[in-house]
C-alpha positions in Angstrom: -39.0 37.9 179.2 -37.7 41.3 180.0 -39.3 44.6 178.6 -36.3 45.3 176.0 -37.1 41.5 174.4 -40.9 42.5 174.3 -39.9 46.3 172.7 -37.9 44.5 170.3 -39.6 45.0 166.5 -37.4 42.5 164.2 -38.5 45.5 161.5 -35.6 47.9 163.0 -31.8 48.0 160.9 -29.4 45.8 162.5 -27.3 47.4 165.4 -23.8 46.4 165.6 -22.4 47.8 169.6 -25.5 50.5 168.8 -24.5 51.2 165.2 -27.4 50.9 163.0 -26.6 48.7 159.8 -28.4 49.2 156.6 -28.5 46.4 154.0 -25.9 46.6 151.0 -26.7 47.6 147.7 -27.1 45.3 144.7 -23.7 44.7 143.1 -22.7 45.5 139.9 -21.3 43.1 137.9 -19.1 43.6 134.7 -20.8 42.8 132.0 -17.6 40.6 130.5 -15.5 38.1 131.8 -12.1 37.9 131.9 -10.4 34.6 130.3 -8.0 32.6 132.6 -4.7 32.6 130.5 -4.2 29.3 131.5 -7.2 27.7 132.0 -9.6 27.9 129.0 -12.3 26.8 130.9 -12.2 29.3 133.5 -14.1 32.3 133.9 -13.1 35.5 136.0 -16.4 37.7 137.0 -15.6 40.9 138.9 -18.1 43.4 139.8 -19.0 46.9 142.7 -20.3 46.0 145.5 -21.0 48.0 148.7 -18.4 49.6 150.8 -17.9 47.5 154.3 -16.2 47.7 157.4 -16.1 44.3 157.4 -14.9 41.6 154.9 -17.2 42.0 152.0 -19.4 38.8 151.4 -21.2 38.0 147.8 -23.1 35.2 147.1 -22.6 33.9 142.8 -25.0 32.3 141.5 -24.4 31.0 138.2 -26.8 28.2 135.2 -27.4 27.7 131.8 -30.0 27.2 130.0 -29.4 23.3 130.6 -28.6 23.3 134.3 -30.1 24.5 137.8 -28.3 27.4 139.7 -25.3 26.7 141.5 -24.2 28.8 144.4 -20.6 30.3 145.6 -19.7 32.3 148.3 -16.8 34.9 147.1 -15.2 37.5 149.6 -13.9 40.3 147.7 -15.1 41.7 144.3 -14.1 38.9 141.6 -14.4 35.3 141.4 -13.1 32.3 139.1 -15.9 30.4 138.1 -14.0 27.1 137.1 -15.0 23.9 134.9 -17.3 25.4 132.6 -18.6 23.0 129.6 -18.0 24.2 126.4 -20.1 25.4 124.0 -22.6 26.7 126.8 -23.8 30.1 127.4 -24.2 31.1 131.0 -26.3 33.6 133.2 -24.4 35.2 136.6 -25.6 37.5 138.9 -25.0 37.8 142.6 -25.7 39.7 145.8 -24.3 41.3 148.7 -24.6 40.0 152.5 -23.8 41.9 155.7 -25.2 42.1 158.8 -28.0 43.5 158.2 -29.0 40.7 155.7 -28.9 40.3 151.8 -28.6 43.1 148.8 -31.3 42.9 146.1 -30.0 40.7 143.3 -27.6 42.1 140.9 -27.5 42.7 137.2 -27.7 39.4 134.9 -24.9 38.9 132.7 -24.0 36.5 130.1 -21.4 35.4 128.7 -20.4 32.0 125.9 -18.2 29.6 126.3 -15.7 28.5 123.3 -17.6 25.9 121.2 -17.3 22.2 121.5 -14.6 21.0 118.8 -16.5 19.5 115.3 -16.9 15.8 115.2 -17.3 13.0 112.5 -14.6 14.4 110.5 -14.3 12.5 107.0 -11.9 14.0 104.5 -12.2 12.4 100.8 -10.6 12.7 97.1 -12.9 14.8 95.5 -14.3 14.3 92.4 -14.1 15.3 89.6 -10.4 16.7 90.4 -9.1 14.3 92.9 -5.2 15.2 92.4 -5.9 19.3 93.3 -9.6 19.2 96.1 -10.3 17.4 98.8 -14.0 17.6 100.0 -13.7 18.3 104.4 -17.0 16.9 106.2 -17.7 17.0 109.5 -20.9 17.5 112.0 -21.2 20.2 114.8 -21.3 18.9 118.6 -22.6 21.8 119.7 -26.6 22.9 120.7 -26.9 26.4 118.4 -25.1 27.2 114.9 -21.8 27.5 114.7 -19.3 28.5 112.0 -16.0 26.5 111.6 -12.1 26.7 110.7 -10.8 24.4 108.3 -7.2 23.8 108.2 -5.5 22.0 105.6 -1.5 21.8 105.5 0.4 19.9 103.2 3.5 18.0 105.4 5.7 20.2 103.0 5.8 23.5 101.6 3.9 27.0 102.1 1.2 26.9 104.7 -2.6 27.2 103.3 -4.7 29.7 104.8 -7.2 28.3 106.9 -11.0 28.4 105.2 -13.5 29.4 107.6 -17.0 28.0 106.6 -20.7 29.5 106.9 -23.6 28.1 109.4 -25.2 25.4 108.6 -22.2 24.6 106.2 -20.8 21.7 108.0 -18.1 20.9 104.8 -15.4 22.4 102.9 -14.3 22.1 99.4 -10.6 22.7 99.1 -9.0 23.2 95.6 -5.6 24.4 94.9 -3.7 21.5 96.0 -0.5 19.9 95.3 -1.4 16.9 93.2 0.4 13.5 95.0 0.9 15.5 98.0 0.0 14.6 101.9 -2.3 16.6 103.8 -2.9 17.0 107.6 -6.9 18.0 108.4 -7.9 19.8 111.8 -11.1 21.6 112.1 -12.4 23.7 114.8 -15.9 25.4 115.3 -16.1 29.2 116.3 -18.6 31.5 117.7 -18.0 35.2 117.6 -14.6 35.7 118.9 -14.3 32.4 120.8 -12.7 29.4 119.1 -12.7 25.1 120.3 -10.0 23.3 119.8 -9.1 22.1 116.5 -10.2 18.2 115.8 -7.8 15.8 113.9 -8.5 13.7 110.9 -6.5 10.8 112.3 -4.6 10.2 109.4 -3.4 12.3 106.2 -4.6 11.6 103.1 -2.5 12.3 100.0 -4.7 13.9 96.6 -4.4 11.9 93.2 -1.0 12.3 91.4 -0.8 14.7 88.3 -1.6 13.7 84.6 1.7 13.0 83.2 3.2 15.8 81.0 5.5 15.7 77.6 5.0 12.4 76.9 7.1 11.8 73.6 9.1 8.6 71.4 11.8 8.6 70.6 13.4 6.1 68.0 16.3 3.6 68.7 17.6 0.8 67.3 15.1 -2.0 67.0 12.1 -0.3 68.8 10.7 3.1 70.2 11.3 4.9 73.8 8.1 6.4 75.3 9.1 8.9 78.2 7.3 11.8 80.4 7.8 13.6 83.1 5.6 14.2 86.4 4.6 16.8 88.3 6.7 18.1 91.2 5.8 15.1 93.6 7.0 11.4 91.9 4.1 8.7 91.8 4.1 5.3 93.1 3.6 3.9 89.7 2.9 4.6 85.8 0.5 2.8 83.6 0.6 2.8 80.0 -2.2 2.5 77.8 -1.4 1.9 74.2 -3.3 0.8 70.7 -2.1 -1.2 67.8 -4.3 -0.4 65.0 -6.8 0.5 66.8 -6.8 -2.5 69.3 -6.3 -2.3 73.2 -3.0 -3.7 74.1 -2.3 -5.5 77.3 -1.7 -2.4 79.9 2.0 -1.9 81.0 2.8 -0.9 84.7 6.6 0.5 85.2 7.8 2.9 88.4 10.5 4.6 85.7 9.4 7.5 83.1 9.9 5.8 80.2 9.5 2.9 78.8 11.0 1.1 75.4 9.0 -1.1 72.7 11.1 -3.7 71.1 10.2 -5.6 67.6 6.6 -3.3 66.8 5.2 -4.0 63.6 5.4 -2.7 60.5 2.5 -0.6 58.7 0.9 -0.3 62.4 -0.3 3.1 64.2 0.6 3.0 67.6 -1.4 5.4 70.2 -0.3 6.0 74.1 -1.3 7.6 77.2 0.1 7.2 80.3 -1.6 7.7 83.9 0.1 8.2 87.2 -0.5 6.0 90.5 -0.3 6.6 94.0 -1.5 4.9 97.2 -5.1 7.9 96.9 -5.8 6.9 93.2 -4.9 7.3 89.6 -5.0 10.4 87.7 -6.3 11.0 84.5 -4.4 9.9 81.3 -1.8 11.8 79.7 -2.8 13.6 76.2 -2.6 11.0 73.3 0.6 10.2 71.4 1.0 8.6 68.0 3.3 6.4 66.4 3.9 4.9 63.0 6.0 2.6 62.0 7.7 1.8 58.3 5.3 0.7 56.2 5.5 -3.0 54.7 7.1 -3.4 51.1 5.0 -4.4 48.6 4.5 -7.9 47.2 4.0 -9.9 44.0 5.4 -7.6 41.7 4.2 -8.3 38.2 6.1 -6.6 35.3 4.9 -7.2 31.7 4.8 -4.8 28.6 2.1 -2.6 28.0 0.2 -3.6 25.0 -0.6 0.2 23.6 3.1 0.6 23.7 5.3 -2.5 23.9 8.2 -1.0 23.5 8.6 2.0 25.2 6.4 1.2 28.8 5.7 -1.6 31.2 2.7 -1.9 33.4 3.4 -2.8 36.8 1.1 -4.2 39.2 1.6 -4.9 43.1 -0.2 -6.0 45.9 0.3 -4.5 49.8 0.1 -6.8 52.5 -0.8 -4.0 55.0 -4.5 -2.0 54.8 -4.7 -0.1 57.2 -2.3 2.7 56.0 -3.7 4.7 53.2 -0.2 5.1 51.3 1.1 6.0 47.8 3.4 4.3 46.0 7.0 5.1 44.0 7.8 3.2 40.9 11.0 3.3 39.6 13.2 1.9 36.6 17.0 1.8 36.9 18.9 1.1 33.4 21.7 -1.3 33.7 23.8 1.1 34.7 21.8 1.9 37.9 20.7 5.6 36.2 17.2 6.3 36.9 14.9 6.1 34.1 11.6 6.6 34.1 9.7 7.2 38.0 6.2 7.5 38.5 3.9 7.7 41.9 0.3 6.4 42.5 -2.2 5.5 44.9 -3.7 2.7 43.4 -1.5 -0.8 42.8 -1.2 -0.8 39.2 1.4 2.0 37.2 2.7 2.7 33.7 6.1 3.2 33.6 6.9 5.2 30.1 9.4 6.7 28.1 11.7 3.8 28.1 14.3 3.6 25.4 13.6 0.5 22.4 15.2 -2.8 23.5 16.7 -1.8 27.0 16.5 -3.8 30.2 15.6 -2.3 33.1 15.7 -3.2 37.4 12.0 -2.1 38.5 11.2 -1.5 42.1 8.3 -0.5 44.1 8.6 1.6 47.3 5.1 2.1 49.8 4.9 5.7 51.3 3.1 6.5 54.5 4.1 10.7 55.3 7.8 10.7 55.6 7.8 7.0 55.9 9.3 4.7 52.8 9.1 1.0 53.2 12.1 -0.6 51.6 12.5 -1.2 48.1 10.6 -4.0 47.0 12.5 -5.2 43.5 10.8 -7.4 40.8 12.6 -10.7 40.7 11.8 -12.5 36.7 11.5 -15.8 37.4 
């Protein structure tokens, strides 16, 4: 060994051709990245380094709280750090390297990636208003606490603002909506300024059909027409829910918005609703709407003079076959001629018809009243 090698003290800066080389300073990195415009899962990190002769050489080093450091060798002052996970936060620093050896380490900087998109979605009817909310469920994929965008668009008409959701709130109700209508769900998770993709509901789901509105009869020759009319989007289906006196009728399921009743009974009192149907549900049932028919005439007219006065009155009795109507009653006594005579009207089945002239005959008749409703005329047959 010569006397330079044994002089040599390892201690002494690095000589380049007798230059002296001292070691770089740290670098300075930026404290946030810049976002690939393509690649969402690319990172750009830039930072000041040390001024070289030479190419400059940096070493990255880059980890999560999940992972061990990785390392990458970058020559010039930024560096695409590429297939980063989502919904991660990660720690970079670096240092410098020239010929003289390694920089101290640089600055730590941080930095998230977007969140990891919600999963589990489940989207149902919500009660108790199925045909205008939809309750959104979902769970969070990622580590920390996230808030969340809910987006709920109907497959026609004006867009719905998207609802953004609280942490810890993994659900969303939605009111406001079209009754009958389709909706498409997405949801995405957000943190800060950073947003996942959104997550489909894989199907869209339609909310209950409206109640039906103006439901009304309307009289024709031998029956009644009950119509309505629904709410901007048609149902699959009606169903009709009708009363007879009080007693639940057989339920009647059309696809038109009406419906006509043939051959009802007499004296009866007739109640409907109707309720929409679609392939989500059925919505509640319409308001309640009445009908009456004519009452029944009256039977077994009895006509015989009253005893107190046999010859200017008769007392007529009756009975009424029908009791559920509470009605009055018209008597009436025609002379010959067909002029009216004497008229009198009761509530009870038995009436004294007075003021007749001495020795007259009369056509008696006894009509049942129900409101504007007259039966027809029931006439006392002498046998």
């Amino acid at each position: 060994m010569d006397k330079q090698d044994e002089n040599h003290d390892e201690s002494q800066p690095e000589t380049d051709e007798g230059m002296c080389v001292l070691h770089p300073s740290a670098p300075r990195l930026e404290e946030k990245v810049k976002w690939d415009e393509e690649d969402p899962l690319c990172a750009w990190v830039t930072w000041e380094g040390t001024p070289s002769e030479d190419e400059e050489v940096y070493k990255l080093y880059c980890w999560t709280d999940e992972t061990d450091k990785r390392e990458f060798e970058a020559h010039g002052r930024q560096y695409p750090l590429t297939k980063l996970k989502k919904g991660s936060m990660y720690f970079v620093n670096a240092i410098q390297i020239n010929k003289a050896g390694c920089s101290v380490p640089s600055n730590i900087i941080k930095f998230e990636t977007g969140p990891k998109m919600p999963i589990n979605i489940q989207v149902m009817n919500y009660e108790p208003s199925p045909h205008d909310h939809l309750m959104v469920q979902f769970d969070n994929a990622n580590t920390r606490q996230v808030d969340h965008l809910v987006s709920v668009q109907p497959i026609s008409g004006s867009e719905i603002p998207l609802i953004e959701t609280k942490k810890r709130q993994n659900f969303a109700l939605i009111g406001g909506l079209t009754p009958g209508q389709f909706y498409s769900i997405q949801v995405a998770a957000i943190v800060g300024d950073l947003e996942s993709d959104f997550a489909n509901f894989p199907r869209k789901i339609q909310t209950y059909p409206g109640v039906p509105v103006d439901v009304k009869t309307e009289e024709f020759h031998d029956g009644v027409k009950l119509s309505w009319k629904h709410n901007e989007i048609r149902p699959k289906n009606y169903r009709i829910f009708w009363t007879a006196n009080g007693d639940m009728q057989e339920v009647i399921e059309t696809r038109e918005d009406y419906f006509y009743f043939n051959k009802l009974k007499r004296s009866t009192i007739y109640k409907f609703r109707v309720a929409a149907i679609n392939a989500a549900g059925e919505s509640e049932k319409s308001a309640e709407i009445e009908y009456v028919t004519v009452p029944s005439a009256p039977i077994n007219i009895k006509v015989t003079p009253n005893p107190l006065s046999k010859a200017r009155s008769f007392i007529v009795k009756y009975d009424d076959p029908d009791t559920v109507l509470k009605k009055t009653y018209r008597i009436v006594a025609n002379d010959i001629k067909g002029k009216e005579a004497a008229t009198i009207e009761t509530e009870t089945h038995t009436a004294v018809l007075s003021e007749l002239q001495p020795g007259q005959s009369y056509y008696i008749y006894v009509v049942a009243i129900y409101g504007t409703l007259e039966s027809q005329k029931a006439h006392f047959i002498k046998k």
